[in-house]
C-alpha positions as CSV (number, residue, x, y, z in Angstrom):
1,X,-59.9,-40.1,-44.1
2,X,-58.0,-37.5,-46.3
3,X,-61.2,-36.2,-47.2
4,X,-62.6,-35.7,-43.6
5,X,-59.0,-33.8,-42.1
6,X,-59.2,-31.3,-45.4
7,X,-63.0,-30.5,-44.4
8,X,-62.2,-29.8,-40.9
9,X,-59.1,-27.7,-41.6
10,X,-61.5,-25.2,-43.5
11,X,-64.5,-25.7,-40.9
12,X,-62.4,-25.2,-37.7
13,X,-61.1,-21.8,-38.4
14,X,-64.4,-20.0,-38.4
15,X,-64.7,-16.8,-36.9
16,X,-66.1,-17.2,-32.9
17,X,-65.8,-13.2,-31.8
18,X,-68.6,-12.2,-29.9
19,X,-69.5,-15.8,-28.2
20,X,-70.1,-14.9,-25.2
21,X,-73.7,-15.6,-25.4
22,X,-75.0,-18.6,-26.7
23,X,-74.6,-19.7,-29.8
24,X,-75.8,-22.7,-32.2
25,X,-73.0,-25.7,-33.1
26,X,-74.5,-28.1,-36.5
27,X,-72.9,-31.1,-37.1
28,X,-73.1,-31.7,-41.1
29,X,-72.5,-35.0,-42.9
30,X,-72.3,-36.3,-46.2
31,X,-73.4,-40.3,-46.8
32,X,-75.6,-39.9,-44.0
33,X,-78.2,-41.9,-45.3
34,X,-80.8,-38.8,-45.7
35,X,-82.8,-38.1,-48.8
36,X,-84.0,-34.6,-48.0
37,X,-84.0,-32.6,-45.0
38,X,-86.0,-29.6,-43.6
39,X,-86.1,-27.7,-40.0
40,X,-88.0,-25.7,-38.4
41,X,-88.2,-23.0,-35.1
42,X,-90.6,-22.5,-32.7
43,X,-91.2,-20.1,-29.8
44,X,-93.3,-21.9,-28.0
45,X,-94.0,-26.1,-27.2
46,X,-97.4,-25.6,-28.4
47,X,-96.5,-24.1,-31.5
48,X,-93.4,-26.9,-31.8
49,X,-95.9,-29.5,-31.7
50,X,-98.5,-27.8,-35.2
51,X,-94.9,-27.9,-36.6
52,X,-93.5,-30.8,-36.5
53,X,-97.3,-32.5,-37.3
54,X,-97.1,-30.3,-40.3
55,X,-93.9,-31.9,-41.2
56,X,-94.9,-35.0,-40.9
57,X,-97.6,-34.6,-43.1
58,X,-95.1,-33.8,-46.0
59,X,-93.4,-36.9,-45.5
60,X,-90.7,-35.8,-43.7
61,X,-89.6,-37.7,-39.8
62,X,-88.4,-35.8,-36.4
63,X,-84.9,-36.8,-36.1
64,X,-83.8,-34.1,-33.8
65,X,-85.0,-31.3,-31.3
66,X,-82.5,-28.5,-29.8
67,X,-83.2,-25.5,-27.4
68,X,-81.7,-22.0,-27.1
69,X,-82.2,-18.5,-27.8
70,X,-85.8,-19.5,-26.0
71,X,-86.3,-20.9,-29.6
72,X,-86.9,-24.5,-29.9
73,X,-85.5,-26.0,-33.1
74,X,-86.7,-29.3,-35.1
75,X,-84.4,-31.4,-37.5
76,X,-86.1,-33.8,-40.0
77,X,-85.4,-35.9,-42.6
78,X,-86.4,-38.4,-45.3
79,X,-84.9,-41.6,-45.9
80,X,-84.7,-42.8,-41.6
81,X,-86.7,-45.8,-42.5
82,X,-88.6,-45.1,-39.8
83,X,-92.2,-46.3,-39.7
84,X,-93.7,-44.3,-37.4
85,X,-93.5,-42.1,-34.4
86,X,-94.2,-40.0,-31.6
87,X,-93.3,-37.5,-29.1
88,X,-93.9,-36.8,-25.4
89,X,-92.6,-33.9,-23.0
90,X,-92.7,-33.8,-18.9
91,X,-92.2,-31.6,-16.0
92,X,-90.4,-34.3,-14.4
93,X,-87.5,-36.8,-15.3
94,X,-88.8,-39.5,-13.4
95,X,-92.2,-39.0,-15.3
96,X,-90.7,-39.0,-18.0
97,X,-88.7,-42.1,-17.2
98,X,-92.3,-43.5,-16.6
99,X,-93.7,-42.7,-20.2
100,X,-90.3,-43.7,-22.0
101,X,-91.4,-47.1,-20.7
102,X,-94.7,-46.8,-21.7
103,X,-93.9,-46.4,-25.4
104,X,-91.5,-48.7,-25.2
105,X,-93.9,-51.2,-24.4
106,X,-96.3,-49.8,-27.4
107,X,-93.0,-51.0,-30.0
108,X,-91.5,-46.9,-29.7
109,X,-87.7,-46.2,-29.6
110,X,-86.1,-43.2,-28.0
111,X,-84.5,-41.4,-30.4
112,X,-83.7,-38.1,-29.2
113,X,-83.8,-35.9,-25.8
114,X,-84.0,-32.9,-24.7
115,X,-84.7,-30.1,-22.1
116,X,-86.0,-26.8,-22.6
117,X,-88.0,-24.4,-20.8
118,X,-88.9,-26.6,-17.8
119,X,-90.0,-29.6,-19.9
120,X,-88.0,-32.8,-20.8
121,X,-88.9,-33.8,-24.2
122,X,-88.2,-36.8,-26.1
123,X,-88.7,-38.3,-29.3
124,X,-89.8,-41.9,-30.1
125,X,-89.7,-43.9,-33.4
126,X,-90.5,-47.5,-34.9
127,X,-88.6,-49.1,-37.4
128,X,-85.5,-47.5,-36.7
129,X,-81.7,-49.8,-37.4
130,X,-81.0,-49.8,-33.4
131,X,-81.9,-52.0,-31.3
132,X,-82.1,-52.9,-27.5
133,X,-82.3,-49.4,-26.7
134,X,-82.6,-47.5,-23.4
135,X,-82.7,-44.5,-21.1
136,X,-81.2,-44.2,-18.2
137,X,-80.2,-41.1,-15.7
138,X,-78.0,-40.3,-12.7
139,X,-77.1,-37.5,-10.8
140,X,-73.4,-36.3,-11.1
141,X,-71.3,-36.7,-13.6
142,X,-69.5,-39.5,-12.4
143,X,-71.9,-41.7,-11.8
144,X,-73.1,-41.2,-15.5
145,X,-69.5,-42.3,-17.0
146,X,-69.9,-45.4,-14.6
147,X,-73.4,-46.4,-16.5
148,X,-71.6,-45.6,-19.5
149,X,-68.6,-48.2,-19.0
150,X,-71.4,-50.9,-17.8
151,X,-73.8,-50.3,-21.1
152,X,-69.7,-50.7,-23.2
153,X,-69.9,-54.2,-21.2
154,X,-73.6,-54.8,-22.5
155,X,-72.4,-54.2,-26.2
156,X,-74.8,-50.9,-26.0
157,X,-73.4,-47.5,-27.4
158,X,-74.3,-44.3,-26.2
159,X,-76.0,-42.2,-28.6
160,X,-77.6,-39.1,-27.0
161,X,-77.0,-37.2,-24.3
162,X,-78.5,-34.6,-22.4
163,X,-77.9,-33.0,-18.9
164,X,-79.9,-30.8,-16.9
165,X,-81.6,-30.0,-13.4
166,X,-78.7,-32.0,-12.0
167,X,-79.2,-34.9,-14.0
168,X,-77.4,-36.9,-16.6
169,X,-79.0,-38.3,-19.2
170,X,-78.1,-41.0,-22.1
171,X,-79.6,-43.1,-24.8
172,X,-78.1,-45.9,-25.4
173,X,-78.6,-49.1,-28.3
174,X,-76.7,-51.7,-30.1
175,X,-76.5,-52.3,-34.1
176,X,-75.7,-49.1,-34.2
177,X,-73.0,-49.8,-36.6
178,X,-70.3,-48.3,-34.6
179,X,-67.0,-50.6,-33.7
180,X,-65.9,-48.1,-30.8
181,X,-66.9,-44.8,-29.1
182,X,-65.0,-42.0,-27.1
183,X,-65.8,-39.0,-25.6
184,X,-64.5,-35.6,-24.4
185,X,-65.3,-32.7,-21.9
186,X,-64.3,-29.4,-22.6
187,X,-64.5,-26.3,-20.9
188,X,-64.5,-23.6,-23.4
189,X,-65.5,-23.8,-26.3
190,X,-62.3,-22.5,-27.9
191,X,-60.9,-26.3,-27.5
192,X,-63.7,-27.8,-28.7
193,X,-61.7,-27.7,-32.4
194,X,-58.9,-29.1,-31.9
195,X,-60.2,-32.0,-30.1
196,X,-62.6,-32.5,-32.7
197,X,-59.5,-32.5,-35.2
198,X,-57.5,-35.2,-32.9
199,X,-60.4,-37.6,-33.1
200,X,-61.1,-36.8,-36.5
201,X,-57.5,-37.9,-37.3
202,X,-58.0,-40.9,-35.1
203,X,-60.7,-42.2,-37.7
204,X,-63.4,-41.3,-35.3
205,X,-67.0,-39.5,-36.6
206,X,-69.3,-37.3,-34.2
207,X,-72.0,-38.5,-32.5
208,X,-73.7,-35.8,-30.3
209,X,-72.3,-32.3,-29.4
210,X,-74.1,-31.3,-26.4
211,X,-73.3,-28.1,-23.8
212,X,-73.9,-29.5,-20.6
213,X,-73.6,-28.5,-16.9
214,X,-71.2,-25.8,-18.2
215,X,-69.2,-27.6,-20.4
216,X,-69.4,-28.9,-23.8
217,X,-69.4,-32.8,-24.2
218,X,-68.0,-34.6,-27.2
219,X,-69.1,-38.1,-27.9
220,X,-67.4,-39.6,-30.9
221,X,-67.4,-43.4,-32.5
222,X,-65.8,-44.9,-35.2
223,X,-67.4,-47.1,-38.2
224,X,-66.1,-48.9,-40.8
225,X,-68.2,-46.6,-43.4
226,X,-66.0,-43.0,-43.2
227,X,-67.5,-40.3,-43.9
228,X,-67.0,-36.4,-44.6
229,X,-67.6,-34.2,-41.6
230,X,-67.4,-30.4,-40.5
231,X,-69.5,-28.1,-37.9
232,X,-70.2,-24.7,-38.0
233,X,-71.1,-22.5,-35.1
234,X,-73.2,-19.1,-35.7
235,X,-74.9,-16.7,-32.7
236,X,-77.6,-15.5,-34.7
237,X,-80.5,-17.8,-35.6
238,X,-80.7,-16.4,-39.2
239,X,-76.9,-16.9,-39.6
240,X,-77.4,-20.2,-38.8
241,X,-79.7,-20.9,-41.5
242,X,-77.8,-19.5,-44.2
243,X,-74.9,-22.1,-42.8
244,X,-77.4,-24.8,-43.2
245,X,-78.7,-23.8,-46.2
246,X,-74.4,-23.2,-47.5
247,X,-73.7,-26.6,-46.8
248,X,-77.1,-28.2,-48.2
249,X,-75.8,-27.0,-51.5
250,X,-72.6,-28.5,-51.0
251,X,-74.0,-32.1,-50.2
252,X,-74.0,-32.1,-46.5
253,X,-77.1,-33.1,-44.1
254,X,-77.5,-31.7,-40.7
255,X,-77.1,-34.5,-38.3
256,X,-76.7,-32.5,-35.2
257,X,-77.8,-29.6,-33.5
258,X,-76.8,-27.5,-29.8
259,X,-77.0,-24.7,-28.5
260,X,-74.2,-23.4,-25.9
261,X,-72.0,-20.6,-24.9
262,X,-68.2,-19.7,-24.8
C-alpha cells in the first residue's frame, strides 16, 4: 500500500483553478489486467457508433463511455477477455430497462452506463469475469442506497453508477473479486482528494467516479490484489489527452472516466 499513498500524494495536488465549468476526472491503474488501450471522442451518437465499430475492428473492446463538453468519449482496451459485444441507447429508462433484459436473455452483460444528450446508453459484453449481473433504478437517492444494502445481502457488488432525469442507476455483479465496498458523496469537488486519500489509506481501490445530481459520488472496494492508483482532472479535452497519454508512458491504464464540475 506504500506504493499507492506516494502516488496519490503527487496526484492529489494538481492544479484545479478555473473549475468552475466542467471538467474531466480519469481514474488510472497499473495491474489492471489491460494489454493496450485507445480512446476516442465523438460529437455526435451517430458518429460514436462508426467509432467504436472501427475500434472494434482493430481488436480493441468498449469498456467505457463518458459525456461532457457535448463530447462523447469511448474507453477501450485489449486483454477484457471479453468475447463479444454490443451496445444499445434509449430515450427512456424504462425502455431501456426493457432492452437490458433483452440482451440479457441473448447471453449479454451490462457493462457500463451512461446518459448523454437525452439518450441512456449502455454497453453489453459476453465473456466477461462477473457474474449474476443486474440493473436496477429508483428515484431518489435514498431509495438507491436501500437497493444497494439489499444487492450487499445478495453477495452482489455495485460496479457502475449513473444518475440522471431523477433517476438512480447501478450495475451490480458478483465474482467481482472485491472482499468489501464503500462509498462517498461529496459536494465540491475540492473534497473529493482527500477522501480519496482516506480510503486509499484504508486499503480500498476506486471503482467508479461519477458527478451525479450535483454531487460527485465515490464508490470504492477493496481486493486482495493492491494495486497503484492516481486521477487526474483537466478542463480542456486536449489537456486531458496529454494526461492520458503522460501516464500511458508511465505504465498506467485508464480505467475510469467523468465528466463534472466544481
Amino acid at each position: 500500500m506504500k506504493k499507492i499513498l506516494m502516488v496519490a500524494a503527487t496526484v492529489l495536488v494538481l492544479p484545479l483553478t478555473g473549475m468552475a465549468a466542467d471538467f474531466w476526472v480519469g481514474v488510472f491503474a497499473k495491474n489492471a489486467g489491460y494489454t493496450d488501450q485507445s480512446y476516442t471522442t465523438s460529437k455526435t451518437l451517430a458518429r460514436l457508433k462508426t467509432k467504436i465499430d472501427n475500434e472494434w475492428a482493430r481488436g480493441y473492446d468498449l469498456i467505457d463511455v463518458s459525456y461532457g463538453h457535448d463530447v462523447w468519449m469511448a474507453l477501450y482496451a485489449k486483454g477484457t477477455g471479453y468475447t463479444q459485444q454490443a451496445y444499445m441507447h434509449r430515450r427512456d429508462l424504462k425502455s431501456f430497462k426493457q432492452g437490458v433484459e433483452a440482451y440479457k436473455a441473448k447471453g449479454f452483460s451490462l457493462i457500463n452506463i451512461e446518459y448523454g444528450a437525452g439518450d441512456w446508453l449502455g454497453v453489453f459484453a459476453k465473456g466477461g469475469k462477473y457474474t449474476n449481473v443486474s440493473f436496477g433504478y429508483t428515484r431518489y437517492f435514498e431509495n438507491f442506497e436501500k437497493l444497494i444494502l439489499k444487492k450487499w445481502k445478495e453477495g452482489a457488488m455495485l460496479v457502475d453508477v449513473e444518475a440522471a432525469e431523477g433517476y438512480w442507476t447501478g450495475i451490480f455483479a458478483k465474482n467481482t473479486g472485491f472482499t468489501d465496498e464503500a462509498y462517498d458523496m461529496v459536494d465540491e469537488w475540492e473534497g473529493v482528494s482527500p477522501q480519496i486519500k482516506k480510503r486509499w489509506k484504508a486499503g480500498y481501490r476506486i471503482v467508479n467516479i461519477e458527478y451525479t445530481a450535483g454531487e460527485w459520488f465515490l464508490l470504492f472496494a477493496q481486493s486482495p490484489h493492491p494495486r497503484e492508483e492516481l486521477f487526474a482532472n483537466n478542463k480542456d479535452i486536449e489537456d486531458f489527452r496529454k494526461s492520458i497519454r503522460t501516464y500511458w508512458k508511465r505504465g498506467f491504464y485508464l480505467v475510469d472516466i467523468a465528466d463534472g464540475r466544481d
